[in-house]
C-alpha positions in Angstrom: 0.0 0.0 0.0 1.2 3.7 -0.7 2.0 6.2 1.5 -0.5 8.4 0.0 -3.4 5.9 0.6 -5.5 4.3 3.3 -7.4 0.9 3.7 -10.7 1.3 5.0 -12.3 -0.8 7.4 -16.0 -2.0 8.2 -18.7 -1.3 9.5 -19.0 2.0 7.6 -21.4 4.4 8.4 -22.7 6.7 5.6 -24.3 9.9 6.5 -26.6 12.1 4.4 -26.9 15.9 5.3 -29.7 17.9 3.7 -31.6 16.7 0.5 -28.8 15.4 -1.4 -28.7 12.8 1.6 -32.2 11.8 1.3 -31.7 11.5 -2.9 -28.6 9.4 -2.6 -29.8 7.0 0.5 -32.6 6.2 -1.9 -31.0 4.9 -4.2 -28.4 2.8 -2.0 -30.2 -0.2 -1.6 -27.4 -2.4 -3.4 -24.7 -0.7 -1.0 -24.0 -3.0 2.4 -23.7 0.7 4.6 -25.7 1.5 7.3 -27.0 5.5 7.2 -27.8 8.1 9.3 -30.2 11.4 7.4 -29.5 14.6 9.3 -31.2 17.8 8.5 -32.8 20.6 10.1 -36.0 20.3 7.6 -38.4 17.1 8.3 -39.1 16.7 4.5 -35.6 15.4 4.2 -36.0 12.5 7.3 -38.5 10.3 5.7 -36.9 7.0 6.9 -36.3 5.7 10.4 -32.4 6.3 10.7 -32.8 9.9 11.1 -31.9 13.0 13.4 -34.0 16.3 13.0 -32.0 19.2 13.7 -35.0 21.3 15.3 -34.3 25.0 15.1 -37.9 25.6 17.5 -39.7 28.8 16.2 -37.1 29.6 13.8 -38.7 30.4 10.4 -35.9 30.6 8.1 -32.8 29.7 10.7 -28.9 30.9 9.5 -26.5 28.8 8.7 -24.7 30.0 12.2 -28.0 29.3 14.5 -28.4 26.0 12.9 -25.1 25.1 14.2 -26.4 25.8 17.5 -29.0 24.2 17.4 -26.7 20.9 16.3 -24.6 21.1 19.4 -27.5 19.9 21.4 -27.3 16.6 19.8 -22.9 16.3 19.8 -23.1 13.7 22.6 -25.9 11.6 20.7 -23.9 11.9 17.2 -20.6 10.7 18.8 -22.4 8.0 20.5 -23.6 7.0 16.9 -20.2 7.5 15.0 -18.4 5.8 18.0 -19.8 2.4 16.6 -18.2 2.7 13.2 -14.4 2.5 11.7 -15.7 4.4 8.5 -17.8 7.1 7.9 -18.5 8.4 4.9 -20.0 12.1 4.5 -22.3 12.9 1.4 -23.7 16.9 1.1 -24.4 19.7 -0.9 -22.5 22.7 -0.4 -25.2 24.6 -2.5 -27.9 23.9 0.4 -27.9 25.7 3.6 -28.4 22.3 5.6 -25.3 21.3 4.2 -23.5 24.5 4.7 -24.4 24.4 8.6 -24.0 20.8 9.5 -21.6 19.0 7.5 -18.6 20.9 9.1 -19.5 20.2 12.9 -19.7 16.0 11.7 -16.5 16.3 10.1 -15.3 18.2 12.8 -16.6 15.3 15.4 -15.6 12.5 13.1 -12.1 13.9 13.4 -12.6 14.6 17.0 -12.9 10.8 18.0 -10.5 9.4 15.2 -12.6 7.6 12.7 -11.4 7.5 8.7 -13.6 10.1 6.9 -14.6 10.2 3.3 -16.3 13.3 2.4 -18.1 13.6 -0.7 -19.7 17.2 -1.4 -21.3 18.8 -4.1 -20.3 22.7 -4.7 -23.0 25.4 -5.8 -23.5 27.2 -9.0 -21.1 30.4 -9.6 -24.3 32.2 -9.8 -25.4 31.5 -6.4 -23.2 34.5 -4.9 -24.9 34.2 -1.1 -23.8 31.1 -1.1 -19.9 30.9 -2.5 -18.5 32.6 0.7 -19.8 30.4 3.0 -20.2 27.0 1.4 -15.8 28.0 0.3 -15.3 28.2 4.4 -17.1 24.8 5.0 -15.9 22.8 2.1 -12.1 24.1 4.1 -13.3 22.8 7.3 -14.5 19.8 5.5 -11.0 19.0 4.1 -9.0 19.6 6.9 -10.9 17.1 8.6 -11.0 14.2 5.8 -8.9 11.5 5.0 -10.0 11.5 1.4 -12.3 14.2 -0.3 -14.1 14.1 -3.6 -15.5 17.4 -5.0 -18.5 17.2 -7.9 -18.7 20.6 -9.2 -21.9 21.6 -10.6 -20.4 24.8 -12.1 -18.4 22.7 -14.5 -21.8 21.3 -16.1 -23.3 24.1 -16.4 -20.1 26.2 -18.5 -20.1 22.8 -21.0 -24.1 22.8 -20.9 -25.5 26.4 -20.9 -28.9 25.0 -21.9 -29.2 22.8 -18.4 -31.5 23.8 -16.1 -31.1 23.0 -12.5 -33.2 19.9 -12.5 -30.8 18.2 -15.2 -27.6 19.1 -13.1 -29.0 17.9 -9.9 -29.8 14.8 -11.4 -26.4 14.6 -13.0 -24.9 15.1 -9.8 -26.6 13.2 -7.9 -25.7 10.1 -10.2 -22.1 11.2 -10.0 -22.2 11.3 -6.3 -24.1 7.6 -5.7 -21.1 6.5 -8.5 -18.6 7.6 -6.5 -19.8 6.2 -3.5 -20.3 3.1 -4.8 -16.4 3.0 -6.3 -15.2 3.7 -2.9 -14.7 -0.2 -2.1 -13.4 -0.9 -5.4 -10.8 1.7 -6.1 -7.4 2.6 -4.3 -7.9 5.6 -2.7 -5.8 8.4 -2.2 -5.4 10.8 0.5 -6.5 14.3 0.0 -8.8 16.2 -2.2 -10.1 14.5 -5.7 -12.3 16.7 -8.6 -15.0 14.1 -9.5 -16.4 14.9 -13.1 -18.9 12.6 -15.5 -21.0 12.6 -18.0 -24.6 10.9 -18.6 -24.8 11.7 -22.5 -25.2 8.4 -24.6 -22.4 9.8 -27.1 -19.3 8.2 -28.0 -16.2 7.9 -25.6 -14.0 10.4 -27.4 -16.5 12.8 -27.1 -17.4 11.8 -23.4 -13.9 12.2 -22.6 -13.0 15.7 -24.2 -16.0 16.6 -21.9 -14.6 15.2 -18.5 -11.6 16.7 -19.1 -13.1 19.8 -19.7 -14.7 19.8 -16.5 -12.1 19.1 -14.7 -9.7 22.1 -15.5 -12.6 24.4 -15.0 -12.4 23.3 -11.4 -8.5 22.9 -11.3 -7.9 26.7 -10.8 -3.9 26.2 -9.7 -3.8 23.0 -8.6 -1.8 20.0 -9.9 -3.1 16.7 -11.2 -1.3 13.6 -9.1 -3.4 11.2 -10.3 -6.3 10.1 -12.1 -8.6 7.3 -12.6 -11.1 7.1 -15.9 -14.1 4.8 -15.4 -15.8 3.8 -18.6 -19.3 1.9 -18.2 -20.6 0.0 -21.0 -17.8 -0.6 -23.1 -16.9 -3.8 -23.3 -17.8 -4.3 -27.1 -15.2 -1.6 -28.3 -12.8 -3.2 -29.6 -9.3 -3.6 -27.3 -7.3 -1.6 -30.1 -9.9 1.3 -29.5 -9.7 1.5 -26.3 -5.8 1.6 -25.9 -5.7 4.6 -28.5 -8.1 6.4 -25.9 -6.1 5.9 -23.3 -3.0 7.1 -25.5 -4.9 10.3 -26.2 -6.5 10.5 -22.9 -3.1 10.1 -21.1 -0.9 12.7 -23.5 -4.0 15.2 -23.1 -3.0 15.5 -19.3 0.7 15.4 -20.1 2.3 17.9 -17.6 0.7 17.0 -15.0 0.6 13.4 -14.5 1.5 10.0 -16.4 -0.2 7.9 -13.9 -3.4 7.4 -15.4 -5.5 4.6 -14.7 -8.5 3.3 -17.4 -11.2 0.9 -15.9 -14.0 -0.5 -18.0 -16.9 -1.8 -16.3 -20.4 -3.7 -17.4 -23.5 -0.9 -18.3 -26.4 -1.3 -20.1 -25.6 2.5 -20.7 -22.8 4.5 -22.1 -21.5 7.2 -19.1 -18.3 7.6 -17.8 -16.7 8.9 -14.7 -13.0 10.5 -13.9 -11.4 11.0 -10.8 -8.3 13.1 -10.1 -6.2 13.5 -7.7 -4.8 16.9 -6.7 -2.3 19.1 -5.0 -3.3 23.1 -4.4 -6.0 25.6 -4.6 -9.2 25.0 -6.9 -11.3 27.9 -8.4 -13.1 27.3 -4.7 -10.5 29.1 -3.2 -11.7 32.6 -4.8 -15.3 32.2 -3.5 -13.5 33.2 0.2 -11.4 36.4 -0.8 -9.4 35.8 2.9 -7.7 32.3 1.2 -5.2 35.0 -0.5 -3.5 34.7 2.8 -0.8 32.9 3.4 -2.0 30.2 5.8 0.5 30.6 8.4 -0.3 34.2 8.5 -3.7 33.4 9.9 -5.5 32.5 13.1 -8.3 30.6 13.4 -10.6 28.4 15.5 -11.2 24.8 15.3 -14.6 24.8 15.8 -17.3 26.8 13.1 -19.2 29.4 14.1 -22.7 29.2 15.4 -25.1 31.8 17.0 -26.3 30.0 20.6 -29.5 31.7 22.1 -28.0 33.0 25.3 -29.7 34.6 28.1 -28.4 36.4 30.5 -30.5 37.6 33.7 -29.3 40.6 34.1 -30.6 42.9 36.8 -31.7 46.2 36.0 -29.8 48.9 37.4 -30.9 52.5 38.4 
């Protein structure tokens, strides 16, 4: 085993944060993980594994008071996590839920030493309330994860003007339960990986000019380490095929790695997924201006903000 990668052991615990949870646990039923749903909105709990985050007469809580909200169940989620050698953490970055509670898991995951796979969707680049704040989580998120895939919806969107946010939710969401269920088959590395696919029934060069596409949208500075091409449902190409593609797939990312890996798997449909490994800042690091800074030149807490309702019995005095 590498140095840069980690064996994961059962049970593994996989925990859904927000809608994207609810989508993805769904469609798990081939997966042998147990799952825990946790969101602060009921529509999202609709099966029995669950823990409602309730924010009490809170219309339309923050992101910061539905933290504080989550702290009174921090002895009940370690008690849950405690049980597991694996926990893997699915969320949307574009969703408040997942903006407010997936940093305080990872942050407890960490907390009690368990190996943590996060896997997080980031929000449109047209979603401007949202950048800042889901760019602060997805760096708490990181800090605390052993490995960390990142499915950009942005990058659909710049190849696809025409999508509307139905169709890249539903891409996404496919991408995401893809990943997950690669997780046991694939060596994985430690550290952040860009996640792109594509669900078009076209043919693989195509498909493949269009992950790579994706993926240096997101790249920003960063360096490709690694990568891993996953081609479903073609096993009747012919072998000669095949190797050209990974010829020209492999000299199209020339400069920043050779190791490429190219897996073809059984699918009654044509779709393919790539995986990348990498080293530096992504275009995620402009959504929070403040990651200019050097890191060592700043201080920080450990622990994300939240806004406690605190009451204080103070006399009044003449």
């Amino acid at each position: 085993m590498s140095e840069d990668c980690i064996e994961l052991r059962k049970p593994a615990l996989l925990i859904g944060i927000g809608k994207i949870g609810k989508d993805i646990v769904s469609k798990l039923n081939d997966v042998e993980h147990d799952f825990l749903l946790i969101s602060n909105n009921k529509g999202d709990l609709e099966v029995s594994s669950s823990l409602h985050i309730d924010c009490k007469s809170w219309i339309n809580p923050s992101t910061y008071k539905i933290r504080s909200f989550l702290e009174f169940h921090k002895e009940e989620i370690c008690s849950k996590l405690s049980e597991y050698q694996t926990i893997i953490l699915v969320t949307s970055l574009g969703e408040k839920t997942g903006i407010a509670i997936a940093p305080l898991i990872s942050h407890i995951a960490k907390n009690i030493n368990k190996r943590l796979i996060s896997v997080v969707t980031m929000p449109f680049g047209h979603e401007k309330d949202r950048l800042f704040q889901a760019s602060i989580s997805l760096k708490r998120i990181l800090l605390d994860s052993d490995i960390n895939f990142v499915v950009d919806n942005d990058a659909y969107v710049e190849l696809n003007p025409h999508l509307t946010i139905e169709d890249c939710s539903k891409i996404t969401d496919e991408i995401v339960l893809n990943a997950i269920k690669l997780i046991p088959q694939i060596t994985l590395n430690l550290g952040t990986n860009l996640v792109s696919g594509t669900l078009k029934e076209n043919n693989i060069e195509v498909g493949i000019k269009d992950l790579i596409a994706q993926l240096y949208s997101s790249l920003g500075t960063s360096s490709i380490t690694k990568s891993v091409l996953y081609v479903n449902g073609a096993r009747n190409e012919p072998i000669g095929r095949l190797n050209e593609m990974l010829s020209n797939f492999q000299n199209s990312m020339e400069g920043d790695t050779n190791d490429v890996s190219f897996v073809v798997t059984d699918s009654s449909r044509n779709n393919m997924h790539l995986i990348a490994s990498i080293k530096g800042r992504t275009k995620f690091d402009s959504y929070d201006p403040l990651n200019l800074i050097p890191d060592e030149n700043i201080l920080d807490w450990d622990i994300p903000e939240s806004h406690p309702n605190i009451n204080l019995p103070l006399p009044l005095i003449d």
